[in-house]
C-alpha positions, 0 to 999 in steps of 0.5 A: 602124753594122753591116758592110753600112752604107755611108758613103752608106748604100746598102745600110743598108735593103736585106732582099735583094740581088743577086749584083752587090751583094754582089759589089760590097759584099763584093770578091768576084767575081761569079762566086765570088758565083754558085758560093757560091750554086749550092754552097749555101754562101751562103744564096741563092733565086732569084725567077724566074731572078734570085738574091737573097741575103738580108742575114741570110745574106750576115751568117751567111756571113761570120760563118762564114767569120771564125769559122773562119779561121786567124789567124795 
């Protein structure tokens, strides 16, 4: 089991998703998704006038954001 699987496996064989997946997947709100993808932060591609993020970037994201916290 990874960090995307789900109880009901939504998103197990998903390769891309939508700003509201990851907002929904993540907590985040959807306009911190959107200013991470605008930024460059999260690695995200638009297809037409839709963005997509890739599971491999959303991973790296959040593996950069765990490796760099301040635990305390």
């Amino acid at each position: 089991m990874t960090f995307l699987d789900t109880s009901s496996n939504r998103w197990s064989d998903r390769i891309l998703f939508s700003p509201k997946e990851v907002s929904e997947l993540t907590g985040v709100p959807l306009t911190g998704i959107y200013e991470l993808c605008y930024s460059g932060q999260l690695q995200a591609f638009k297809i037409g006038k839709r963005w997509r993020i890739h599971r491999e970037g959303l991973y790296n994201y959040l593996k950069h954001q765990l490796d760099t916290a301040i635990i305390i």
